[in-house]
C-alpha positions as CSV (number, residue, x, y, z in Angstrom):
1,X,0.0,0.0,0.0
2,X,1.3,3.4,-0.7
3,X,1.0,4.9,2.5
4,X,1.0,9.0,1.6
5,X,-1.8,7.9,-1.2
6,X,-3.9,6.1,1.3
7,X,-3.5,8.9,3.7
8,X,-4.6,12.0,0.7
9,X,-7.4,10.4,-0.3
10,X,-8.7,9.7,3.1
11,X,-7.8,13.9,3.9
12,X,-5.3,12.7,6.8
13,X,-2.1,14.8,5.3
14,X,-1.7,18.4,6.8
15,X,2.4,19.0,6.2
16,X,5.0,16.4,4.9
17,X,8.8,17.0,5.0
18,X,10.3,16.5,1.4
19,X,12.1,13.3,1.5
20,X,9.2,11.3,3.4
21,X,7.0,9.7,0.5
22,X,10.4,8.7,-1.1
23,X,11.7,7.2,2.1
24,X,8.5,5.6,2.9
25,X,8.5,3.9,-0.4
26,X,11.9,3.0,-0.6
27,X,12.3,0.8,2.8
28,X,10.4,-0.7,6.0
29,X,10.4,2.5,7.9
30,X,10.2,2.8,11.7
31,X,7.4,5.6,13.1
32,X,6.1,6.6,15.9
33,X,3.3,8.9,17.3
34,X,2.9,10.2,21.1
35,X,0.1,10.1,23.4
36,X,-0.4,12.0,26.6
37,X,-1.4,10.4,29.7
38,X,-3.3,12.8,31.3
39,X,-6.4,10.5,32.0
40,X,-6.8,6.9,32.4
41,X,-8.6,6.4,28.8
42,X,-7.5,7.4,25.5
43,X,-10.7,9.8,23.9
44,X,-11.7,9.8,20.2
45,X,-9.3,13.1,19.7
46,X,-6.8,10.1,19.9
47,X,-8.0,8.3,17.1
48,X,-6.2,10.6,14.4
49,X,-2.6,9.7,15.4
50,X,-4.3,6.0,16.5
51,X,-5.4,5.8,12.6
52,X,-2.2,7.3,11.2
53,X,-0.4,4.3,13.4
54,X,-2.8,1.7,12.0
55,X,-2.5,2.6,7.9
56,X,1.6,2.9,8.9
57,X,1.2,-0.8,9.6
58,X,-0.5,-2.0,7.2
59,X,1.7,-0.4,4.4
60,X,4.1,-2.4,5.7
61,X,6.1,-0.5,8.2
62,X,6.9,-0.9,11.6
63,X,4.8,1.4,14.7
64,X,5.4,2.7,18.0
65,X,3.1,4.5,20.1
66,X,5.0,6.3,23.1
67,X,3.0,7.1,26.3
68,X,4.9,10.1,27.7
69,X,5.6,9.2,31.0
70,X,7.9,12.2,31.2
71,X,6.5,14.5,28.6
72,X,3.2,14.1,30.8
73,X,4.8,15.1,34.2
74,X,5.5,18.4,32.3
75,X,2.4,19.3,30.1
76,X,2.3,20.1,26.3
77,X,1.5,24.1,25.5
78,X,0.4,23.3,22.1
79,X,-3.2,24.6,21.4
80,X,-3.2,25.2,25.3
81,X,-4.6,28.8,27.0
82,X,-2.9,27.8,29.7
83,X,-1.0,25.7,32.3
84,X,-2.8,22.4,33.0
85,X,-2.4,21.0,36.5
86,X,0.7,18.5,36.8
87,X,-0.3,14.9,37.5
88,X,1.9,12.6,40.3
89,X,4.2,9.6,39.4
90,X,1.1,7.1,40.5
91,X,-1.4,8.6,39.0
92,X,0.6,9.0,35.7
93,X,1.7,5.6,36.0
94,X,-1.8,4.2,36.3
95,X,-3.4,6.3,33.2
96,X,0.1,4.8,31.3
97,X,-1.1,1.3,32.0
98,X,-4.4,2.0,30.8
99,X,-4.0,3.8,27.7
100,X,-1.4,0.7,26.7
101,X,-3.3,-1.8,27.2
102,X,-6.6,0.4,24.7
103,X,-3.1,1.2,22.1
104,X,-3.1,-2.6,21.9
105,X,-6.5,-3.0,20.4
106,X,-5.4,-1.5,17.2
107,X,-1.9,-2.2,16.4
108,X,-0.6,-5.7,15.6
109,X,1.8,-7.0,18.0
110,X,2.8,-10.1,17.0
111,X,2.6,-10.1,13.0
112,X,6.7,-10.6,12.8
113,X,9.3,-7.2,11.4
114,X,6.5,-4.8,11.5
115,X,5.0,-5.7,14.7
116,X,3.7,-2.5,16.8
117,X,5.7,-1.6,20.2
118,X,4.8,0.7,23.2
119,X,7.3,2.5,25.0
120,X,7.2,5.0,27.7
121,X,9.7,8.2,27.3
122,X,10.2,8.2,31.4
123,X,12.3,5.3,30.8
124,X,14.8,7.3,29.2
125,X,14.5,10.2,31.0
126,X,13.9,8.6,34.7
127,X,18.1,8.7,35.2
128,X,18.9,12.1,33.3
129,X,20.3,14.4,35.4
130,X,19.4,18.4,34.4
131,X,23.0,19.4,33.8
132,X,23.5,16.3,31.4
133,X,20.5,17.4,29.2
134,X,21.1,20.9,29.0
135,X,24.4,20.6,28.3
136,X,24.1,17.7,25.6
137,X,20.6,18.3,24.4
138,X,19.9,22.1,25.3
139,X,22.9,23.7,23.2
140,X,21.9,22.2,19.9
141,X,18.4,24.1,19.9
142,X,18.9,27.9,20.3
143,X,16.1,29.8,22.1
144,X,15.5,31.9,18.9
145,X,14.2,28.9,17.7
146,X,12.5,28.0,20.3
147,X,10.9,31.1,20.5
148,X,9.3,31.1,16.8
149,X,6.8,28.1,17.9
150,X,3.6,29.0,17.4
151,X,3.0,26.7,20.5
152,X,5.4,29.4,22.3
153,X,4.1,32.9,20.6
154,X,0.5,31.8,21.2
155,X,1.0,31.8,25.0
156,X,3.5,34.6,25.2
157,X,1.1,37.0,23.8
158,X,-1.6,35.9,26.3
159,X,-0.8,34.8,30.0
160,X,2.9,34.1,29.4
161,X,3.9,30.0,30.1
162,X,6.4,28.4,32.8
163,X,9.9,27.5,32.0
164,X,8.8,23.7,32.5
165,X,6.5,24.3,29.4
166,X,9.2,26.2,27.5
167,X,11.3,23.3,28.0
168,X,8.3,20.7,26.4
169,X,9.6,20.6,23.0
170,X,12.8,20.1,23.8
171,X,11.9,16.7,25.9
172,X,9.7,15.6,22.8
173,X,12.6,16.8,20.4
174,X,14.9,14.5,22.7
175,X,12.2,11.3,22.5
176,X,12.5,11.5,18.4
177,X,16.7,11.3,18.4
178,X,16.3,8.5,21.3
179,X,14.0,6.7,19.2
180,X,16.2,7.2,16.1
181,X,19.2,6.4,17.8
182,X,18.4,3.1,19.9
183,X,15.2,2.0,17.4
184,X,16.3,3.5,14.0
185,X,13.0,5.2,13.9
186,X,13.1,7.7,11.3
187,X,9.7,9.3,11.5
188,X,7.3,11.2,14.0
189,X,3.8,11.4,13.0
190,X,0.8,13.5,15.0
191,X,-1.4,16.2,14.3
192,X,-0.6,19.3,12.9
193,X,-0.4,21.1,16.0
194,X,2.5,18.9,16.9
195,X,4.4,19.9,14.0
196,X,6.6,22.4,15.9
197,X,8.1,19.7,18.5
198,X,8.3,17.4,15.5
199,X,10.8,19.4,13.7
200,X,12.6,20.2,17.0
201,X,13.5,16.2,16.6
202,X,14.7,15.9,13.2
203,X,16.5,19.2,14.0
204,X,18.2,17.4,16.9
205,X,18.7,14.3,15.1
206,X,20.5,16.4,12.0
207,X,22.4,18.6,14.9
208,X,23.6,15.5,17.3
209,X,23.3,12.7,15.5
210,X,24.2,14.1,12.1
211,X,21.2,12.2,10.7
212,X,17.9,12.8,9.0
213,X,14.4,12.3,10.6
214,X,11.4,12.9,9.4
215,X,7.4,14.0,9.6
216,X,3.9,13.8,8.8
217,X,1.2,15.3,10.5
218,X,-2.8,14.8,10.2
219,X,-5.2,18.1,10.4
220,X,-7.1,18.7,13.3
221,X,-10.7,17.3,12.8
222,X,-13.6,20.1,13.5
223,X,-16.8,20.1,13.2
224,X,-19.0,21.4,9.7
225,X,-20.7,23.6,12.2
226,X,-17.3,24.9,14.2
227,X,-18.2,23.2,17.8
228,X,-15.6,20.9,18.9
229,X,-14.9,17.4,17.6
230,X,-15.1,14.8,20.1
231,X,-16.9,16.7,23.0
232,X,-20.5,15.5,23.7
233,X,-22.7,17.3,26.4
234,X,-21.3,15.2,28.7
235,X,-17.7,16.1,27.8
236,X,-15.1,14.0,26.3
237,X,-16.0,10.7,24.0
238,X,-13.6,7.9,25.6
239,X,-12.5,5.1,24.4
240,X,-13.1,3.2,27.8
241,X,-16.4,2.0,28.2
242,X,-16.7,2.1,31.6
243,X,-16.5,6.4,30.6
244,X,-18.6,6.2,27.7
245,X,-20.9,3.5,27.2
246,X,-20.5,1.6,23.9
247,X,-24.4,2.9,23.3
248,X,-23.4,6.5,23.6
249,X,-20.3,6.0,21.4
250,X,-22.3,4.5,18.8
251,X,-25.0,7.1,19.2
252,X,-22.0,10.1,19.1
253,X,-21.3,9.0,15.5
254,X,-25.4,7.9,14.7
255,X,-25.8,11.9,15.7
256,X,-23.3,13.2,13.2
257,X,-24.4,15.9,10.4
258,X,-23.9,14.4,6.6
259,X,-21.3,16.5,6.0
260,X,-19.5,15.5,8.8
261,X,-20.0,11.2,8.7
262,X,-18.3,11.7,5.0
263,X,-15.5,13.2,6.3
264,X,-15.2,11.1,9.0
265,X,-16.1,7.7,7.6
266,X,-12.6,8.6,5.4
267,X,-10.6,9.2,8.9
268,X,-12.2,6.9,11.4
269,X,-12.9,3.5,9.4
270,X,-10.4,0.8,7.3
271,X,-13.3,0.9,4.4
272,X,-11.6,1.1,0.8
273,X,-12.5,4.1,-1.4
274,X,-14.6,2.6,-3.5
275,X,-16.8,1.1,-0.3
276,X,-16.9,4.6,0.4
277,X,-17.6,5.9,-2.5
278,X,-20.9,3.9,-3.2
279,X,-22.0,4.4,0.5
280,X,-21.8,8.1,0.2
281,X,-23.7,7.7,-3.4
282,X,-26.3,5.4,-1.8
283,X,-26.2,8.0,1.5
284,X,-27.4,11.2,-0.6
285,X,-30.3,9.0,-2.5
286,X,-32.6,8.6,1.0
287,X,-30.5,11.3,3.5
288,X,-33.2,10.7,6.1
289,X,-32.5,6.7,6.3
290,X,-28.9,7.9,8.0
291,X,-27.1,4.8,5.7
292,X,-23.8,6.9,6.1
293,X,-24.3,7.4,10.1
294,X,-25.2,4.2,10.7
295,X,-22.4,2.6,8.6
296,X,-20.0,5.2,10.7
297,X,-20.7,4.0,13.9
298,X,-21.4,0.2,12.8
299,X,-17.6,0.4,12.1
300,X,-16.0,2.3,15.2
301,X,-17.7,1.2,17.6
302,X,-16.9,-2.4,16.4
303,X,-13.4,-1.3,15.9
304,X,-12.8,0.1,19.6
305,X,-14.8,-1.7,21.6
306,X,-16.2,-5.0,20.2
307,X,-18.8,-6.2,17.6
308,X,-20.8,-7.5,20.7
309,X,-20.6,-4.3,22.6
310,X,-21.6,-3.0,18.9
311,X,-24.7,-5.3,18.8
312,X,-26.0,-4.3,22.2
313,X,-25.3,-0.4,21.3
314,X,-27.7,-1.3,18.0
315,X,-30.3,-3.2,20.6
316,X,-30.3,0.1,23.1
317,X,-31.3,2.1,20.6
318,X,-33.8,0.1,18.9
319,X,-35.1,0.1,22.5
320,X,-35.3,4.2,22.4
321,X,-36.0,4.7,19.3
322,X,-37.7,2.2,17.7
323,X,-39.7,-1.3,18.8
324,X,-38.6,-3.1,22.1
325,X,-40.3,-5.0,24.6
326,X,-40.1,-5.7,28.4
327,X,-38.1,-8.6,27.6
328,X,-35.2,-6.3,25.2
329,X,-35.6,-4.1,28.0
330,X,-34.5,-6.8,30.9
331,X,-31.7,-8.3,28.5
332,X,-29.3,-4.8,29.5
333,X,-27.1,-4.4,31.5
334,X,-27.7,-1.8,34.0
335,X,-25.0,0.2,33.1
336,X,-26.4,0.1,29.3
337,X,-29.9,0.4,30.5
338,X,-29.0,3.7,32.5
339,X,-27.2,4.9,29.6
340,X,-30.0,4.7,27.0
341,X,-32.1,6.5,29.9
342,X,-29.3,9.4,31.0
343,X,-31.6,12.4,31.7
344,X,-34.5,11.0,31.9
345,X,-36.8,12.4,34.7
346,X,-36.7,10.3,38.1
347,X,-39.0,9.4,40.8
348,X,-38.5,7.0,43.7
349,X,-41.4,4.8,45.1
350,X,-40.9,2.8,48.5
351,X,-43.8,0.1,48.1
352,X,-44.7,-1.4,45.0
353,X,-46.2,-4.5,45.0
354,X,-49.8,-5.2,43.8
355,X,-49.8,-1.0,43.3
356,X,-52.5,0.0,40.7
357,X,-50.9,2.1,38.1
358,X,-53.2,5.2,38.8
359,X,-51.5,5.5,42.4
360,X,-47.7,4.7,40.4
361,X,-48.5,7.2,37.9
362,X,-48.9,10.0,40.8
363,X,-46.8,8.5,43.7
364,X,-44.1,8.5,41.4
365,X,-44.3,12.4,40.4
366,X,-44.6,11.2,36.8
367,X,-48.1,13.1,36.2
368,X,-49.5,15.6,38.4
369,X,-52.8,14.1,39.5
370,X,-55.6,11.6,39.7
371,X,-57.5,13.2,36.9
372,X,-54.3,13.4,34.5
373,X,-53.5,9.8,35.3
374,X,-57.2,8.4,34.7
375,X,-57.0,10.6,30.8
376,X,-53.8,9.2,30.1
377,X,-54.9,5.3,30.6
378,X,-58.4,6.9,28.6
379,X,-56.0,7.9,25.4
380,X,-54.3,4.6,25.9
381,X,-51.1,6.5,26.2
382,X,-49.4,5.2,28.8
383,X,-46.8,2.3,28.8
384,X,-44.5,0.3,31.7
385,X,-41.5,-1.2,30.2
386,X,-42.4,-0.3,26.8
387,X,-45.9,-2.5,26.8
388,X,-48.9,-0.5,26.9
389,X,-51.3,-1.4,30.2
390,X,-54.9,-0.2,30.9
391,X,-56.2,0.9,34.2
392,X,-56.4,-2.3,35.4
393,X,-52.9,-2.8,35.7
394,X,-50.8,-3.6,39.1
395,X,-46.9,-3.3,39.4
396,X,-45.0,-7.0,40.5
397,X,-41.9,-8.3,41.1
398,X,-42.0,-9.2,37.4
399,X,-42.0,-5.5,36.6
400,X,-38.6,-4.8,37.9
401,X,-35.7,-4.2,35.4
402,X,-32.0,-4.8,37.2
403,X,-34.3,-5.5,40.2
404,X,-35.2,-1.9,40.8
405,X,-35.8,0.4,37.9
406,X,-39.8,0.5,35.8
407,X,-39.7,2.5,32.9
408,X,-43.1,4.5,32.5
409,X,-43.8,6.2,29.3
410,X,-46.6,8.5,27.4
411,X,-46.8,9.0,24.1
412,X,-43.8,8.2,22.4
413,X,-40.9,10.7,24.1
414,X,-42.1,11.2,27.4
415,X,-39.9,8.9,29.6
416,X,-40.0,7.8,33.5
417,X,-37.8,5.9,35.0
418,X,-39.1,5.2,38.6
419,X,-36.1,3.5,41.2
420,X,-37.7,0.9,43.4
């Protein structure tokens, strides 16, 4: 596969240094991307350099993914207002082990030259003294050229940034030459705002190891509509599913405009441009049947969590939005049943058993009165766990999902969810 033509078409290409297609085509290459362990779960911001890993593989070459152990102690300025809050060695070391072990469900570790490694920069940098590295690594980059960083002007012209961050690209500049020197890696990949403490390496690598490195970076994904990519209302989109369901991943990607699920069915997904091609074709025929959407989070769900987890996702929200029963209903788990229901209004009730449904309807704060309650059954409105019931109806045992939630409903949007 020729990597730079996979990564065009698919609009992951921001800036290339000359000499990289050439060298990428001429040998097994060595490239690796960074990742900042400043939480215990990788989010889908991560899936650019992720991808760029993955499609660096499978045209053959070899990749690393470094967790920055060290760069993470410290804090990268790029594309930062200001100075985030530094994490401890235990803490860091926990979010390292973490984000390894998600790194690992996309890379091929065992597949022979080419497998993928993971290696943590505070190895290297655990025993390095601060006279040893400004005097080896500091005098090769001058602060004038420091200085002309956008990652450095940015924050100079605002509220100024700590030596500690000046000193970031350096450290990352140092992880490129350590990796070239002990691994013979020859290329740093990342998104574009990285492309500052990317040339800081090959400049050390030229400078002290009187080599050549090289770069790639991806463009930062936004939005058609300018709002952030990979926020939700509840914040960042994890790859960990204990942080975000697999039901409100899949729903992040069901939810995305047209505009956007074509440009990101190109970045997110392995599918060939022709599969592409005809899906976006087939999308624009019938919009409204969300083909592309679907497709989208069909294949990234599957991809980062599992085609299991996928198939409950899909059963969630047939259970939201379209036909489900009691028994779908009782098949979730509770953490996937509270996640189709997040925000839903709540009402407690302390007895239940053999409880008509008028005294439920109003015990439980879900209608107002009586007199509401006793028109609602009249429409034939009113559900419990997605069947509809009459006026007849008593709550049982039988009722309970998880052993203590019912879900009341009327008319098709208007969701309770009473806790036993």
């Amino acid at each position: 596969m020729d990597l730079v033509k996979e990564l065009t078409w698919r609009g992951l290409i921001h800036d290339i240094m000359p000499g990289t297609e050439e060298l990428l085509q001429k040998e097994m290459v060595t490239g690796y991307a960074g990742f900042d362990p400043t939480a215990d779960s990788l989010h889908i911001g991560n899936l650019v350099p992720i991808m760029l890993l993955v499609h660096l593989q499978r045209a053959g070459h070899k990749p690393i993914a470094l967790v920055g152990g060290a760069t993470g102690m410290i804090g990268d300025p790029s594309g930062k207002n200001s100075e985030r809050n530094l994490l401890d060695l235990d803490v860091m070391n926990q979010n390292l082990e973490a984000q390894k072990k998600q790194l690992q469900q996309f890379l091929d570790f065992d597949c022979g030259e080419n497998s993928a490694s993971v290696v943590n920069n505070y190895d290297w940098f655990k025993d390095m003294n601060f006279l040893s590295f400004i005097r080896d690594t500091g005098k090769h980059i001058t602060v004038n050229y420091m200085m002309s960083k956008d990652s450095v002007k940015n924050r100079l012209a605002g509220e100024g940034m700590s030596f500690t961050e000046f000193t970031y690209q350096l450290i990352q500049g140092y992880d490129f030459y350590h990796l070239y020197s002990n691994q013979n890696c020859k290329l740093q990949i990342g998104g574009s705002d990285q492309w500052g403490n990317i040339v800081t390496g090959t400049e050390l690598i030229r400078r002290k190891a009187k080599g050549e490195g090289f770069a790639l970076t991806a463009p930062l994904i936004k939005k058609a509509d300018g709002s952030k990519f990979g926020k939700s209302e509840g914040g960042n989109v994890w790859l960990d599913a204990k942080r975000t369901s697999p039901y409100k991943f899949y729903q992040y990607w069901l939810n995305s405009s047209d505009e956007d699920a074509k440009n990101y069915i190109r970045v997110f997904t392995l599918l060939s441009e022709e599969e592409i091609n005809e899906l976006v074709a087939e999308h624009d025929k019938a919009p409204h049947a969300r083909l592309l959407q679907k497709k989208l989070g069909e294949e990234i769900t599957k991809m980062v969590h599992s085609e299991d987890a996928l198939n409950t996702a899909i059963e969630a929200s047939n259970i939201l939005f379209g036909k489900a029963t009691s028994d779908s209903l009782k098949k979730l788990s509770e953490d996937d049943f509270l996640s189709v229901f997040d925000g839903v209004p709540q009402g407690t009730l302390n007895e239940y058993n053999d409880k008509g449904i008028l005294d439920v309807l109003v015990e439980s704060g879900f209608l107002k009165s009586r007199g509401e309650a006793r028109r609602a059954l009249k429409e034939n409105s009113i559900s419990v766990n997605k069947e509809k019931i009459n006026d007849s109806f008593t709550l049982s045992n039988e009722n309970l999902i998880q052993g203590k939630y019912i879900l009341l409903q009327r008319g098709k949007k208007n969701y309770f969810l009473i806790v036993v």
